[in-house]
GUDO-449022 format. One record per residue: chain; residue in one letter; x, y, z of N, C-alpha, C in turn. Coordinates in nm, 2 decimals, m for minus. Layout:
BEGIN
A:A:X:Y:Z:X:Y:Z:X:Y:Z
...
This chain:
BEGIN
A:X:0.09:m0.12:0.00:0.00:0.00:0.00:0.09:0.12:0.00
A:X:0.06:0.23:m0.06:0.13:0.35:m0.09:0.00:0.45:m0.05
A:X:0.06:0.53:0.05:m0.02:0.64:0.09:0.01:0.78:m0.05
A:X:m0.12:0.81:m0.06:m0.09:0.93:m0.16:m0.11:1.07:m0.12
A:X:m0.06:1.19:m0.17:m0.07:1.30:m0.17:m0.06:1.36:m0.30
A:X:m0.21:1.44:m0.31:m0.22:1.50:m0.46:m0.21:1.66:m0.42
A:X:m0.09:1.71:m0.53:m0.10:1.86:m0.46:m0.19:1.97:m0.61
A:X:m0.28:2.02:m0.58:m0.36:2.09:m0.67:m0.34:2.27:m0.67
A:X:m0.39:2.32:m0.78:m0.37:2.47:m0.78:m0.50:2.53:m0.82
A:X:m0.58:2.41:m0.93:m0.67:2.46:m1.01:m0.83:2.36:m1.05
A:X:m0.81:2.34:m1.08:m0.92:2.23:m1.13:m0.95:2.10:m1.07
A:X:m0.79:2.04:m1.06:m0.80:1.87:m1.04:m0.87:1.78:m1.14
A:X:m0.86:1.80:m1.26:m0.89:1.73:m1.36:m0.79:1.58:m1.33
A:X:m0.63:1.58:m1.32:m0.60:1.44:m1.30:m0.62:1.39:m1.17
A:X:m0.62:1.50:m1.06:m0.65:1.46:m0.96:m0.79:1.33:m0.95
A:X:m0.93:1.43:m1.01:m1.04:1.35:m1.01:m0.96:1.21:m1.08
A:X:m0.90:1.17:m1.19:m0.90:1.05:m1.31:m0.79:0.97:m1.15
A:X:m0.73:1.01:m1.07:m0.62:0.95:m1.00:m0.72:0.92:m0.92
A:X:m0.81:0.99:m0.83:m0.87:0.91:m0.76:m0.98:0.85:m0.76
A:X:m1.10:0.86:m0.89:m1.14:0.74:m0.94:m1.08:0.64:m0.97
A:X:m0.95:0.63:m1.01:m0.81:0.51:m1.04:m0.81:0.44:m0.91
A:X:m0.80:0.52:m0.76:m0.74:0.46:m0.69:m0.86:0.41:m0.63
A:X:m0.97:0.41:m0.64:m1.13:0.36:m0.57:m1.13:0.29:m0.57
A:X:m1.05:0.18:m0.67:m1.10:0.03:m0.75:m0.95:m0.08:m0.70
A:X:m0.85:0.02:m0.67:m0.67:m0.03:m0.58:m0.72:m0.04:m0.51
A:X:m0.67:m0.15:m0.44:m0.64:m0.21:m0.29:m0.51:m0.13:m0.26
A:X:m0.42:m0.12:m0.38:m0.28:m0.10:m0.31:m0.25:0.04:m0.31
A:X:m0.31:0.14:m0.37:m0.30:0.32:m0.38:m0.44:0.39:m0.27
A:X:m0.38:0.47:m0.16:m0.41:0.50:m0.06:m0.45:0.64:m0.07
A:X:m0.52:0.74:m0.11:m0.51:0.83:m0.17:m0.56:0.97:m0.01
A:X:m0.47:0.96:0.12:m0.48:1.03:0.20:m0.48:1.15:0.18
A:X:m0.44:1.26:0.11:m0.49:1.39:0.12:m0.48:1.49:m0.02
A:X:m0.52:1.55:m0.03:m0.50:1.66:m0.13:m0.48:1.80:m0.05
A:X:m0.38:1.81:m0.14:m0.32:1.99:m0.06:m0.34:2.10:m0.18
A:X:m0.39:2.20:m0.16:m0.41:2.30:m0.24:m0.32:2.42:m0.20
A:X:m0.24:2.48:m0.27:m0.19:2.64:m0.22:m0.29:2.76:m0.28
A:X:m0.45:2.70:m0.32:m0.51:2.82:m0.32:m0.65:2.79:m0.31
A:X:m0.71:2.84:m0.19:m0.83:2.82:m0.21:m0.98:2.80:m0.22
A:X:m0.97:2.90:m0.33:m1.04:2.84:m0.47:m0.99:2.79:m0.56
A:X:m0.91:2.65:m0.55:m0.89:2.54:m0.64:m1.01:2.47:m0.65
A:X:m1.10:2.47:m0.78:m1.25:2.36:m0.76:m1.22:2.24:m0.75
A:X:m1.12:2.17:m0.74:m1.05:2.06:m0.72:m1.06:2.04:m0.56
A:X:m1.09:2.13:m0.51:m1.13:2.08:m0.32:m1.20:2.03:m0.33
A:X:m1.34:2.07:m0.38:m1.48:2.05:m0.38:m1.47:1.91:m0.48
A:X:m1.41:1.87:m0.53:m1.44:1.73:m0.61:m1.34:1.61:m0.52
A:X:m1.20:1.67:m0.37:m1.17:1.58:m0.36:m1.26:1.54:m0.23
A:X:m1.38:1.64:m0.16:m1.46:1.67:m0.08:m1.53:1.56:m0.09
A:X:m1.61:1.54:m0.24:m1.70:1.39:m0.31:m1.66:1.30:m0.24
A:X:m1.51:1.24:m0.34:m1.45:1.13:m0.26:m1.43:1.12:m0.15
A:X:m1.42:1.21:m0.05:m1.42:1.17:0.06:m1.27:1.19:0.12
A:X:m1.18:1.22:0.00:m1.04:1.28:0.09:m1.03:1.41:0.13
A:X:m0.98:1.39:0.27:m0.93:1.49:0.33:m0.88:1.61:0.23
A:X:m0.88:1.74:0.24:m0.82:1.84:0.16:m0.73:1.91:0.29
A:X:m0.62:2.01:0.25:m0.53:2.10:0.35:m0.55:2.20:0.24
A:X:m0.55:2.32:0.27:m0.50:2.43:0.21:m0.40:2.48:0.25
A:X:m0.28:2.51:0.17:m0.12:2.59:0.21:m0.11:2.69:0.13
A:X:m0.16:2.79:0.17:m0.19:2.89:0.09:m0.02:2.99:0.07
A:X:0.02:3.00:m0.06:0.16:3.05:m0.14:0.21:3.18:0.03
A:X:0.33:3.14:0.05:0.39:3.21:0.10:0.53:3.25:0.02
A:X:0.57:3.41:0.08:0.71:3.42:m0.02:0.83:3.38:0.05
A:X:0.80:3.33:0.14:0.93:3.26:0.25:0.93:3.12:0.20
A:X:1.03:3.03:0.13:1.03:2.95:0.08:1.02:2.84:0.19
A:X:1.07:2.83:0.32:1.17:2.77:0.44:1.05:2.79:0.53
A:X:0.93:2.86:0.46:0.80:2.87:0.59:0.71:2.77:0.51
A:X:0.70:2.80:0.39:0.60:2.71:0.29:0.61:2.57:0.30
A:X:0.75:2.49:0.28:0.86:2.39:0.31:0.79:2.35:0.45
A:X:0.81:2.40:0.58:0.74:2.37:0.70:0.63:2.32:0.71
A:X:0.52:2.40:0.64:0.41:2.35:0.64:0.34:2.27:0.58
A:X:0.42:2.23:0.42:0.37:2.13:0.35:0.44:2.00:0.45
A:X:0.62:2.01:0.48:0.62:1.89:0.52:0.53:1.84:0.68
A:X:0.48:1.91:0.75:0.42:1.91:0.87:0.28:1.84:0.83
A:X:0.22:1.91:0.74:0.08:1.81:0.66:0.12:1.69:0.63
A:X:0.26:1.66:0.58:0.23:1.58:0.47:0.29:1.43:0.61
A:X:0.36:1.48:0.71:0.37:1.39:0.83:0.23:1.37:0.92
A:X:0.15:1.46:0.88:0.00:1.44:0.96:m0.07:1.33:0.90
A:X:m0.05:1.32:0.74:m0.14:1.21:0.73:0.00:1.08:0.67
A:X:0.11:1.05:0.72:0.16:0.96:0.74:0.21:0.92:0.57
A:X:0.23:1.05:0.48:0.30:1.08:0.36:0.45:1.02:0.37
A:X:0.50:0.98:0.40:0.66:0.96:0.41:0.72:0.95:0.30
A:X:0.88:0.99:0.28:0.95:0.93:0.18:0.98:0.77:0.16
A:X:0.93:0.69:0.28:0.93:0.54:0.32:0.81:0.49:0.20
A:X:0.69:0.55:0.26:0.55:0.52:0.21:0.49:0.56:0.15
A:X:0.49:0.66:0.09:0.44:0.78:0.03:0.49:0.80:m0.08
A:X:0.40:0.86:m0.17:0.42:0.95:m0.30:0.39:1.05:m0.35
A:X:0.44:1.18:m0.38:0.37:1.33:m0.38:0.33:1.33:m0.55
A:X:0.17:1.32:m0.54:0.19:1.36:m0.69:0.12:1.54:m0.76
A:X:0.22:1.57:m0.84:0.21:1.74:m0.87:0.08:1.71:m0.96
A:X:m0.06:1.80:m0.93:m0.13:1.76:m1.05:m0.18:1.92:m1.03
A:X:m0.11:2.00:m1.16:m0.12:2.10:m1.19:m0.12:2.22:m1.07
A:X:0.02:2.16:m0.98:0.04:2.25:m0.90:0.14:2.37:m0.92
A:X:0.04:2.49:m0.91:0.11:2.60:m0.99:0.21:2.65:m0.91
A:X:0.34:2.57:m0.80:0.44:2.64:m0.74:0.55:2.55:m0.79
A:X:0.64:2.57:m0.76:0.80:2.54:m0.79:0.83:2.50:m0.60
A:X:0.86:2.33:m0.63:0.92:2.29:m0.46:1.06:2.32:m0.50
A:X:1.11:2.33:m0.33:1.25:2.40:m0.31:1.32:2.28:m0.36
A:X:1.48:2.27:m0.35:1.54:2.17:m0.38:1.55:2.11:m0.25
A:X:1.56:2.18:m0.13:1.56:2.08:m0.03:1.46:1.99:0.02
A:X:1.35:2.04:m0.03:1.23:1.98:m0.01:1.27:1.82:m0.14
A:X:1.28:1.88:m0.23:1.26:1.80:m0.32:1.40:1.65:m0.29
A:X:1.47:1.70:m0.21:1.58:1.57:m0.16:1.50:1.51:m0.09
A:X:1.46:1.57:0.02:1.36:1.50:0.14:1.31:1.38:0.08
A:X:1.24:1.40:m0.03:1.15:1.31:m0.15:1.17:1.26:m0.26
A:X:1.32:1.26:m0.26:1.40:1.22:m0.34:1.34:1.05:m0.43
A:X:1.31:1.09:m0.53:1.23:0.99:m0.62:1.08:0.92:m0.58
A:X:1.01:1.06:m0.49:0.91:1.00:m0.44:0.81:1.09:m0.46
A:X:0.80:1.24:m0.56:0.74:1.32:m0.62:0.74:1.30:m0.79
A:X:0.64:1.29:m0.82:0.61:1.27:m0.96:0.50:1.40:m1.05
A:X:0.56:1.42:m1.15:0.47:1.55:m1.21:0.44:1.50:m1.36
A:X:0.33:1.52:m1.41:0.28:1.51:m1.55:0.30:1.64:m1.63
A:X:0.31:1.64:m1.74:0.35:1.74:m1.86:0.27:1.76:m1.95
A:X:0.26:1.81:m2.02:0.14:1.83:m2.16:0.23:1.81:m2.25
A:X:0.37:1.77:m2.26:0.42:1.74:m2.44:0.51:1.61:m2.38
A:X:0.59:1.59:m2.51:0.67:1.48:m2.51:0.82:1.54:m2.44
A:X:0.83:1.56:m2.34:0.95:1.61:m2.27:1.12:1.47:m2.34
A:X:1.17:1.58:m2.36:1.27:1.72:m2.31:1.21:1.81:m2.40
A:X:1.12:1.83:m2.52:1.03:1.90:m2.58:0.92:2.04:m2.51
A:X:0.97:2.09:m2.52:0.86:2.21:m2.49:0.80:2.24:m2.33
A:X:0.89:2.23:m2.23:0.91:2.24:m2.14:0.86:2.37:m2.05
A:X:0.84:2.37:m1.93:0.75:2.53:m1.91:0.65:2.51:m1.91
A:X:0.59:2.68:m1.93:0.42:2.67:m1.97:0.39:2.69:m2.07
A:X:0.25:2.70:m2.09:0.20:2.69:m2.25:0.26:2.57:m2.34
A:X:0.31:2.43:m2.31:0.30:2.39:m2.38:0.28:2.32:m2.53
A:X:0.14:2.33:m2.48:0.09:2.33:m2.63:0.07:2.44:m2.70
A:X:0.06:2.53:m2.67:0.09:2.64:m2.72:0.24:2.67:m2.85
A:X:0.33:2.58:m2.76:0.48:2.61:m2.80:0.47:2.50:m2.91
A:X:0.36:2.39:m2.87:0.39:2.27:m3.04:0.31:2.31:m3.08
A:X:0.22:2.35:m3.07:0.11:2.42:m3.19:0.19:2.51:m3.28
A:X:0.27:2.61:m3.26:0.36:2.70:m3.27:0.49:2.66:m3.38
A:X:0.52:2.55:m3.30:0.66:2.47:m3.39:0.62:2.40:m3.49
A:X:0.47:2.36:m3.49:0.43:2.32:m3.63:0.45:2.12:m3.60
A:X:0.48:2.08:m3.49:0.52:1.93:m3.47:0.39:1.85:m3.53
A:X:0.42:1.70:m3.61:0.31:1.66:m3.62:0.25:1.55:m3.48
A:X:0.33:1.55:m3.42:0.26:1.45:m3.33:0.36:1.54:m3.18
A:X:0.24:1.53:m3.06:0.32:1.56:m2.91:0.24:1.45:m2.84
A:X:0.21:1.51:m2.68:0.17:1.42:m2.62:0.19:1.42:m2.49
A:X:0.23:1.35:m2.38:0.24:1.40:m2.27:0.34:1.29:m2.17
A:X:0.36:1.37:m2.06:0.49:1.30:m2.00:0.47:1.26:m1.80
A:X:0.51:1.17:m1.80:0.50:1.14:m1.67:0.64:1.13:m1.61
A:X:0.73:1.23:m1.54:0.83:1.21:m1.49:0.82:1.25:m1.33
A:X:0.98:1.24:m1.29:1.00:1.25:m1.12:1.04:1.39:m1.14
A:X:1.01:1.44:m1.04:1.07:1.55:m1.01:1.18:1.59:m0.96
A:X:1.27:1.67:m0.99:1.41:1.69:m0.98:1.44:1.87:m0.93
A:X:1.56:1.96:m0.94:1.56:2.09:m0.90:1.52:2.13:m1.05
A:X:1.51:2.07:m1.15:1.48:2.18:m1.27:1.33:2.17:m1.31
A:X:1.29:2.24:m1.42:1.19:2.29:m1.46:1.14:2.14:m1.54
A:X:1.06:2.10:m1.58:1.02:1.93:m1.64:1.19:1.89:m1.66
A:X:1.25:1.84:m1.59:1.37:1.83:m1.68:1.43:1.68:m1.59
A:X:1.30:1.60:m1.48:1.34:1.50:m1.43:1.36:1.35:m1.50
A:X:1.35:1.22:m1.45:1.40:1.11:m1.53:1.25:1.06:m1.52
A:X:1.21:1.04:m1.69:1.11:1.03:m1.78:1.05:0.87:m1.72
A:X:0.95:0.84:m1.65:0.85:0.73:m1.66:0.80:0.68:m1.74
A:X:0.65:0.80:m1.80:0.57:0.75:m1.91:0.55:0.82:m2.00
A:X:0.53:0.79:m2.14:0.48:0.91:m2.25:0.41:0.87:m2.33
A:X:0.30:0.95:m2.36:0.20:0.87:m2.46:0.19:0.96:m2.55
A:X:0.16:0.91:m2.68:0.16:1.02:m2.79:0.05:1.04:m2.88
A:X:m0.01:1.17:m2.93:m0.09:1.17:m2.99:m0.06:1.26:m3.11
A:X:m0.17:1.23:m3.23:m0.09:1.31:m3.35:m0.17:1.46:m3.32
A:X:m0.11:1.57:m3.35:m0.12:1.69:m3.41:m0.21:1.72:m3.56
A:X:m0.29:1.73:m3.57:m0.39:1.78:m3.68:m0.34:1.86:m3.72
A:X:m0.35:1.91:m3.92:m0.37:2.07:m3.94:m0.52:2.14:m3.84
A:X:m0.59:2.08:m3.85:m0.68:2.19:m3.80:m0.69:2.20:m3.63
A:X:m0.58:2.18:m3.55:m0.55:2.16:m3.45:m0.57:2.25:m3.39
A:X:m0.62:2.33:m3.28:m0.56:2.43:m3.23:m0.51:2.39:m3.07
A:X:m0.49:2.54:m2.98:m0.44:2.51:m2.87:m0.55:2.39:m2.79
A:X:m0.68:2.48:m2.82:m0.82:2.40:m2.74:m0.77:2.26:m2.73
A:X:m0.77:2.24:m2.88:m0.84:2.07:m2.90:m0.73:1.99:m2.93
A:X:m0.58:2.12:m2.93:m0.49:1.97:m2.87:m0.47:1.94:m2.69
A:X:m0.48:2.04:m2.61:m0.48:1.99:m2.53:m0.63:1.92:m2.45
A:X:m0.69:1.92:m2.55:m0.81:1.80:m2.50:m0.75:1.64:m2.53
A:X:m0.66:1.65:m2.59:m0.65:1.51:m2.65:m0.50:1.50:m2.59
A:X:m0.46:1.58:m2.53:m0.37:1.60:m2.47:m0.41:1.52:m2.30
A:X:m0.51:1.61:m2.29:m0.57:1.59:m2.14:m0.60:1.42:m2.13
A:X:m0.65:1.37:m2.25:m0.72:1.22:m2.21:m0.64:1.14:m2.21
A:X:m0.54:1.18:m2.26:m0.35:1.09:m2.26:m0.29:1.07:m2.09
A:X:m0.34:1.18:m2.05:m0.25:1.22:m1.89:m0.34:1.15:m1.81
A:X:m0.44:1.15:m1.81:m0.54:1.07:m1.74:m0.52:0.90:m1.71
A:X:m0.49:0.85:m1.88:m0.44:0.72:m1.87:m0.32:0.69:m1.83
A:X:m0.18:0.77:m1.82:m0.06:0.74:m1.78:m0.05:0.77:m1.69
A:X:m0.08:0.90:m1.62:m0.07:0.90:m1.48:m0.10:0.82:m1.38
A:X:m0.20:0.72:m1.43:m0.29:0.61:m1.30:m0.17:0.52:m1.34
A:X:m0.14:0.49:m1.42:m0.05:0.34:m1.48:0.07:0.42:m1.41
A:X:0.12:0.51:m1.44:0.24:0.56:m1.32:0.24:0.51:m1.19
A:X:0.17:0.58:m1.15:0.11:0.58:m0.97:0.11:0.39:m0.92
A:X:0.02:0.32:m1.03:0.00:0.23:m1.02:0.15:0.10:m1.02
A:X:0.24:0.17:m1.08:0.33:0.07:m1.07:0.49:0.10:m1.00
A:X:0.45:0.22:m0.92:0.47:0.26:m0.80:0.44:0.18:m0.66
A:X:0.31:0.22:m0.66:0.25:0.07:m0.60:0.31:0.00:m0.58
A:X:0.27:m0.11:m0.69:0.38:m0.23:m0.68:0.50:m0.26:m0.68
A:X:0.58:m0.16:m0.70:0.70:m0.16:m0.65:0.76:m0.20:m0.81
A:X:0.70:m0.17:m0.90:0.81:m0.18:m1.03:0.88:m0.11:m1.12
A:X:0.91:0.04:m1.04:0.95:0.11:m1.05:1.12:0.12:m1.04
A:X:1.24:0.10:m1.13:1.36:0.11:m1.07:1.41:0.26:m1.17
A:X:1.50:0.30:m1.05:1.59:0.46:m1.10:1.68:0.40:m1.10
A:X:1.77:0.42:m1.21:1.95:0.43:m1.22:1.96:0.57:m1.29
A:X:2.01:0.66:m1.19:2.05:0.80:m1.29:1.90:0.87:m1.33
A:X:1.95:0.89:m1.49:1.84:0.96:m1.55:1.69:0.83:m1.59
A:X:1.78:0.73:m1.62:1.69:0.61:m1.63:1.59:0.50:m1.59
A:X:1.46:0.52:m1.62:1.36:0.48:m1.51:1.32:0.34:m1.57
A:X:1.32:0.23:m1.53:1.34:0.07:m1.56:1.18:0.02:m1.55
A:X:1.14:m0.03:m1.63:1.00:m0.10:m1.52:1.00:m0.25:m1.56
A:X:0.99:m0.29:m1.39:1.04:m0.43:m1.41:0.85:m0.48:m1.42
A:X:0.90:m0.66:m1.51:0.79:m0.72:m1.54:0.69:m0.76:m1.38
């Protein structure tokens, strides 16, 4: 069993697909969702389910923020032992010390095919480049910007008549399916790191 933590900013669109995913696990534990704002409508949908929500609302003290996420995230028994932080569309940047603490135990999803179009507006940037096919990425989080060691990536094609809208709708329903198959083989434990290289054993 793997205790979860979903951290939100906005919506919770994977949040919801993660914890419908985890309703039907025996082995994904889906203990709290943390928001740094609010009005994230993503409280009110993790409210349904029935998980606990924290609000940590953005501080500019990095070393105070840091405090109180890891203080929550020891309240509901999140550990680097047992635990997994997963970013779903959380609009802050963790420190690097935070991010050792959890050293291969925070996971963040992307809107393209990373090391590709990294940042924000992704789709925006392959719409832009003219790519025929993007897609989306399931990596660990590291001190840089998407720049951690790559999990999952599923790919979809790029249309001419594509725009930003309706590629990231087809973008969106890609993240939905990889992220649960992430999380989920975490779980089981078939997850190996060497380096930048992430292994998944049979």
């Amino acid at each position: 069993m793997i205790n979860l933590a979903i951290l939100i900013s906005g919506r919770g669109s994977n949040m919801r697909a993660i914890l419908k995913f985890a309703s039907k696990k025996k082995t994904i534990n889906p203990v709290i969702v943390i928001s740094n704002n609010h009005l994230a409508p993503g409280i009110k949908i993790a409210s349904k389910f029935g998980i606990q929500t924290e609000i940590i609302e953005n501080t500019k003290d990095q070393n105070v923020y840091d405090k109180k996420l890891l203080t929550t995230l020891k309240k509901y028994d999140v550990t680097p032992k047992n635990g997994l932080i997963c970013l779903a569309g959380f609009m802050r940047i963790l420190s690097n010390d935070f991010i050792k603490k959890y050293k291969n135990r925070i996971i963040n999803i992307h809107p393209s095919l990373l090391p590709a179009f990294h940042g924000l507006n992704a789709q925006k940037q392959a719409i832009q480049y003219g790519v025929k096919y993007s897609g989306c990425t399931v990596h660990l989080v590291d001190s840089g910007i998407d720049t951690g060691p790559i999990i999952l990536q599923a790919i979809t094609k790029v249309d001419e008549h594509d725009n930003i809208v309706s590629l990231s709708k087809k973008i969106l329903s890609k993240e939905h399916q990889i992220y649960v198959r992430a999380i989920e083989l975490f779980a089981a434990k078939k997850i190996c790191i060497k380096g930048r290289i992430v292994k998944i054993n049979k």
